[in-house]
C-alpha positions in Angstrom: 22.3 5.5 -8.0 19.1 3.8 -7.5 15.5 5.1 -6.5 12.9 3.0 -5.4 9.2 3.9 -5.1 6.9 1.2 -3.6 3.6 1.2 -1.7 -0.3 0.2 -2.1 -0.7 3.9 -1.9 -0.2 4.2 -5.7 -1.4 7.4 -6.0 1.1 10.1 -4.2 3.7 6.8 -5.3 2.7 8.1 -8.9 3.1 12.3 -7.7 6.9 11.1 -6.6 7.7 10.0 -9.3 6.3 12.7 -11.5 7.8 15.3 -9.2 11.6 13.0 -8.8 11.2 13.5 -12.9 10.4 17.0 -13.3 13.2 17.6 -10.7 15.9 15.6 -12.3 15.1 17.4 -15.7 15.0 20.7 -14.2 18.4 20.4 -12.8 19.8 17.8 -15.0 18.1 17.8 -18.2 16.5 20.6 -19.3 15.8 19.5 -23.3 14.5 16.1 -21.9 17.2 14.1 -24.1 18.5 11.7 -20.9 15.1 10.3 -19.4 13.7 7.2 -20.5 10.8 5.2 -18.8 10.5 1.5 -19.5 7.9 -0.9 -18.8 9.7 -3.4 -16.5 6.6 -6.0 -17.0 6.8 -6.7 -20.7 10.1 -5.3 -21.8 13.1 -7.3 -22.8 15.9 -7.7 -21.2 18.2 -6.9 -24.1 16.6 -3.4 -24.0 16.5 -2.7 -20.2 20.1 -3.7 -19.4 21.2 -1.2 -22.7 19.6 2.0 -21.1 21.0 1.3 -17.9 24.3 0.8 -19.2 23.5 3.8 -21.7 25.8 7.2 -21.6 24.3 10.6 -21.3 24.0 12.7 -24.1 24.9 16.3 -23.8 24.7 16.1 -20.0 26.1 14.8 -16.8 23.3 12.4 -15.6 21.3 10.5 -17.4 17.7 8.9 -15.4 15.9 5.7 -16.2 12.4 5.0 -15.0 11.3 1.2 -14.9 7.9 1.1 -14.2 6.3 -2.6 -12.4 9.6 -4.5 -13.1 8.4 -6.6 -9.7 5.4 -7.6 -12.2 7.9 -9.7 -14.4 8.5 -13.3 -14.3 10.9 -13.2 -16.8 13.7 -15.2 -14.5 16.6 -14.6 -16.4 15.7 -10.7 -16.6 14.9 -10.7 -12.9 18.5 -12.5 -12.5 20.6 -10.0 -14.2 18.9 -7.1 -12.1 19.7 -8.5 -9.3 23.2 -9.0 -10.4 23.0 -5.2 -10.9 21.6 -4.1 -7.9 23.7 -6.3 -5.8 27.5 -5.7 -7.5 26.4 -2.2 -8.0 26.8 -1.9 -11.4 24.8 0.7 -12.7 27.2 3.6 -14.0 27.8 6.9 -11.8 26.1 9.0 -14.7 23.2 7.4 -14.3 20.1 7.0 -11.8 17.7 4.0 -12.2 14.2 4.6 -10.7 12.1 1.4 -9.8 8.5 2.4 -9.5 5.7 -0.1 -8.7 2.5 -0.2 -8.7 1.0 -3.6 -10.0 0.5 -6.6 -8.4 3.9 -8.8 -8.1 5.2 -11.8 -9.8 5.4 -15.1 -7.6 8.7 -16.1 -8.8 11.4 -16.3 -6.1 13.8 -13.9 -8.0 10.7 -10.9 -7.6 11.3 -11.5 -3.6 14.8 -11.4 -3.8 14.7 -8.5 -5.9 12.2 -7.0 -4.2 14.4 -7.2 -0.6 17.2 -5.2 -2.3 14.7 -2.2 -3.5 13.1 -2.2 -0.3 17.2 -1.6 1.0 18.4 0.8 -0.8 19.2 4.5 0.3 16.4 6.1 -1.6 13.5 3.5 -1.1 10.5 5.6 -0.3 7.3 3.2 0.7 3.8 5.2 0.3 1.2 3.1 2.8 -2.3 4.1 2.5 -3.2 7.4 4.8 -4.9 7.2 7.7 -6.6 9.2 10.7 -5.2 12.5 11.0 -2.1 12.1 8.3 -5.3 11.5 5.9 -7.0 14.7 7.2 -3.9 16.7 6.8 -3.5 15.4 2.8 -7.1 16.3 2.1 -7.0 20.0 3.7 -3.6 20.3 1.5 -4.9 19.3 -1.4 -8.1 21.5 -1.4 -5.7 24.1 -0.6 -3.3 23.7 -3.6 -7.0 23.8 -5.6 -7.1 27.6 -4.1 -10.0 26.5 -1.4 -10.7 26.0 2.0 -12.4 23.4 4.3 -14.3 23.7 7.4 -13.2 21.0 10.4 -16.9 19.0 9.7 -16.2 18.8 5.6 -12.5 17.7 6.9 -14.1 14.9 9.1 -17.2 13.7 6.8 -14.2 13.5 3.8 -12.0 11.3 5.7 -14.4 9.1 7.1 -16.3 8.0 4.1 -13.9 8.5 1.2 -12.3 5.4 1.3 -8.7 4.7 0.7 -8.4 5.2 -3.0 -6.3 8.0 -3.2 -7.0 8.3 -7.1 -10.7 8.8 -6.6 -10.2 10.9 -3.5 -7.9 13.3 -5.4 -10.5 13.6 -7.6 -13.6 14.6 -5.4 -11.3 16.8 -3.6 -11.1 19.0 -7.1 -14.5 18.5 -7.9 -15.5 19.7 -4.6 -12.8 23.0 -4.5 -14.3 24.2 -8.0 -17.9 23.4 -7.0 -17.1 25.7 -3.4 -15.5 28.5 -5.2 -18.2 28.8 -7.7 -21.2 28.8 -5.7 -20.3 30.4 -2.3 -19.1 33.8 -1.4 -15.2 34.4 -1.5 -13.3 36.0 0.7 -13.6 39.9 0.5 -10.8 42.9 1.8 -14.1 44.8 2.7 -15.0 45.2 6.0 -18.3 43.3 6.9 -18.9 41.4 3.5 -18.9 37.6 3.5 -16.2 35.4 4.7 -17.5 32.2 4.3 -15.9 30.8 0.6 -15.2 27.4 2.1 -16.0 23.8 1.5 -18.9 23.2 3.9 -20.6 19.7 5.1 -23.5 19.8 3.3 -21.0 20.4 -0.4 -19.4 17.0 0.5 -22.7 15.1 1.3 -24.2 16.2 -2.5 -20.8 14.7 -3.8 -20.6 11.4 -1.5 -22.7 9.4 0.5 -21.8 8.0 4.1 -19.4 5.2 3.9 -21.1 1.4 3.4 -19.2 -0.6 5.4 -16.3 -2.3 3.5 -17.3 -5.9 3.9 -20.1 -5.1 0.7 -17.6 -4.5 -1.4 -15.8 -7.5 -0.2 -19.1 -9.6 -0.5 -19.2 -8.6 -3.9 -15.9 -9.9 -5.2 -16.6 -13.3 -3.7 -19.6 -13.6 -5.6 -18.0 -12.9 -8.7 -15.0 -15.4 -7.8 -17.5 -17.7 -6.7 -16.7 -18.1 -3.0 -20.1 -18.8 -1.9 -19.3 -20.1 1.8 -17.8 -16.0 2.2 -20.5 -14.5 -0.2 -23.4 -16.0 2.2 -21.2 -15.1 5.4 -21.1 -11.4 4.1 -24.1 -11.0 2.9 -26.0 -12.1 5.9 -23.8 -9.5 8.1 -24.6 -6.8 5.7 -28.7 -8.0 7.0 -27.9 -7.9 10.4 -26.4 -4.3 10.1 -29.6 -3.9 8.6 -28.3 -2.9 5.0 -31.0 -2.3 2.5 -31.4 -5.0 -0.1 -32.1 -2.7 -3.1 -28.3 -0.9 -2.5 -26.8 -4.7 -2.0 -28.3 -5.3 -4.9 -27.1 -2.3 -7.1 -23.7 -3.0 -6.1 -24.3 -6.6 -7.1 -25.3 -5.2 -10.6 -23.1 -2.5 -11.0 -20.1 -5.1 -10.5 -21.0 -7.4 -13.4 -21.7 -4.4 -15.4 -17.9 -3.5 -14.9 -17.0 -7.2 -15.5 -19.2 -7.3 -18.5 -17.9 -4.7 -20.5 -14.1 -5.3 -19.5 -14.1 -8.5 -20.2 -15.8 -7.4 -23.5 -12.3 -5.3 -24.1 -10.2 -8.2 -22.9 -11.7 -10.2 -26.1 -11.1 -7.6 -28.5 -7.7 -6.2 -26.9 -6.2 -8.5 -24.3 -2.8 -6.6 -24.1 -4.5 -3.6 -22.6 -3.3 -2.6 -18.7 -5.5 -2.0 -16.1 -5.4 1.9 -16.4 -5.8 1.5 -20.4 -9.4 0.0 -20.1 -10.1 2.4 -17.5 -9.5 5.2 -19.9 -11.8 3.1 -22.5 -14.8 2.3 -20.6 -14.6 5.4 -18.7 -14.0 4.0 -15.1 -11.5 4.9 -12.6 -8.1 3.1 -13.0 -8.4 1.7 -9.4 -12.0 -0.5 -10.4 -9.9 -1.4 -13.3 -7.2 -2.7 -11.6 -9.2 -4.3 -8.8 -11.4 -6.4 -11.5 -8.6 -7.1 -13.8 -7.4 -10.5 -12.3 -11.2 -11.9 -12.1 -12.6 -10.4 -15.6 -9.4 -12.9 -16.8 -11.2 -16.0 -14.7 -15.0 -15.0 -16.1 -15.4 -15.7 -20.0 -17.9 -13.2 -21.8 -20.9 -15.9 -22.0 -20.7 -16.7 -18.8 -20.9 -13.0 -17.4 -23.6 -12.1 -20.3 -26.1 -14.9 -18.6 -24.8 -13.6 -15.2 -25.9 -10.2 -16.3 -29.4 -11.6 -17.4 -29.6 -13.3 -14.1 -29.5 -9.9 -12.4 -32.1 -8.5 -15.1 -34.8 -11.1 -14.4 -34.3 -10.5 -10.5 -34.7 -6.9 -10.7 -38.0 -7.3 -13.2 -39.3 -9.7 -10.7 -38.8 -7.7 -7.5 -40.0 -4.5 -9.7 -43.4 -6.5 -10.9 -44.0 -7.9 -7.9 -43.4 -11.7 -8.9 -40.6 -12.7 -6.2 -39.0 -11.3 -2.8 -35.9 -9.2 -3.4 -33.8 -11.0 -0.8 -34.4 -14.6 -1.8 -34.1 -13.9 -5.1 -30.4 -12.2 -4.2 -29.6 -15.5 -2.2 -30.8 -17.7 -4.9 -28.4 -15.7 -7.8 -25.5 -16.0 -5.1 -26.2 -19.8 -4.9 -26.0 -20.3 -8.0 -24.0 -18.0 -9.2 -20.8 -19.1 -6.5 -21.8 -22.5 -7.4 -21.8 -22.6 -10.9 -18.5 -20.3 -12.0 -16.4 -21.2 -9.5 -13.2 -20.8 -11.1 
């Protein structure tokens, strides 16, 4: 049997899988002997063909979790899963779970495999939520914290949160515990307050009105020196009348990020996305997002990027330069110089 658990929407991707796990042990495993998870982008083949050809031990199923196998460009691997898939050779005991989450290989065996995953009975695909499916996950979630939001919270939460489920899971916790500490529960007496809900004005201390995505956007092709799009971005950011000091600070607060993963890459380049997330104390989705271009940036070039941003920011601060053509003169160069 084969499970397969795809999507950009890694976060409830992630909640399947945990709860497809906690299932099969409750039913099939309850001393935890017969599940094994394997990391499908840097394990050998040797060892992921043994476990799925592995017997149960002191049970009747047995479950095998390969986490990002799409990741691998290990042909040969990618051949003999195939083979697998395809003749169906996985033993009856057994159920193999394909979860990924990572960006994919570009071999032509990924898409082949890829095709056959996306086939199977049990593929379950996880998009990113939107509109009113999105509204209906939040109020769930603040429910399952023990809370309550009011339609305006609902709304304000949707609309600027973004689509990173991760962070949004988050805030929706941070906001349940912050409502149920500081408002008035729900009472059984008679005329006491009723109120005991997450209200707009909670969500607007915890996040600010959405910045249009194209920033963010504008950003990463500065770093990857796409100055042609960095200049095309940045001027419609102007026109929407966008303050420069906030273009700036995100500016900054992206090399920052840069700087100090690509610090960790030095010292420990084997480390996953959500590994120097933990480290650096970011969330796993910046992380993941920076990874490919902290790879393209060497540390001494980001360090005199970093300085860069430190001379503008003393300049505008003591008067010495205009913030804005000091912004387009860093792009310029900036795009120019460490284009990969």
């Amino acid at each position: 049997m084969i499970i397969s658990i795809f999507g950009p929407d890694t976060y409830r991707s992630r909640q399947y899988l945990k709860q497809t796990i906690e299932r099969f042990k409750k039913e099939r495993d309850p001393q935890g002997y017969n599940v094994v998870v394997l990391d499908g982008e840097n394990e050998e083949l040797g060892k992921i063909i043994g476990e799925i050809r592995a017997t149960p031990f002191l049970s009747p199923r047995r479950m095998i979790v390969i986490n990002n196998i799409l990741s691998n460009s290990d042909k040969e691997l990618l051949g003999e899963l195939i083979a697998v898939v395809k003749e169906n050779k996985i033993p009856e005991s057994n159920v193999v779970v394909f979860w990924q989450g990572e960006a994919i290989g570009k071999v032509k065996e990924v898409k082949e495999l890829q095709l056959l995953l996306k086939k199977q009975k049990y593929a379950r695909e996880f998009e990113m939520l939107k509109g009113v499916e999105l509204s209906r996950w939040i109020k769930d979630e603040v429910e399952k914290n023990g809370g309550k939001i009011s339609q305006q919270a609902l709304m304000y939460l949707a609309q600027n949160a973004g689509h990173d489920m991760w962070y949004l899971s988050s805030l929706v916790s941070q906001l349940s515990a912050y409502s149920l500490s500081t408002h008035p529960q729900p009472s059984p007496y008679k005329g006491e307050e009723k109120n005991g809900s997450i209200q707009l004005v909670d969500v607007q201390l915890f996040l600010d009105e959405k910045i249009d995505d194209n920033i963010f956007n504008m950003v990463d092709a500065i770093v990857s020196g796409n100055r042609k799009q960095a200049f095309k971005l940045l001027e419609e950011q102007r026109r929407l009348g966008q303050d420069s000091y906030k273009l700036f600070g995100l500016i900054t607060w992206q090399f920052r990020v840069l700087l100090g993963m690509r610090d960790l890459f030095d010292r420990e380049d084997n480390l996953s996305g959500d590994q120097m997330a933990k480290k650096l104390g970011i969330h796993p989705f910046v992380a993941k997002k920076n990874l490919y271009l902290v790879k393209r940036f060497p540390l001494n070039k980001l360090k005199d990027l970093h300085r860069q941003l430190l001379d503008i920011d003393l300049k505008t601060k003591t008067g010495q330069g205009d913030q804005d053509l000091l912004i387009d003169l860093f792009v310029g160069s900036c795009s120019g110089q460490y284009n990969g």
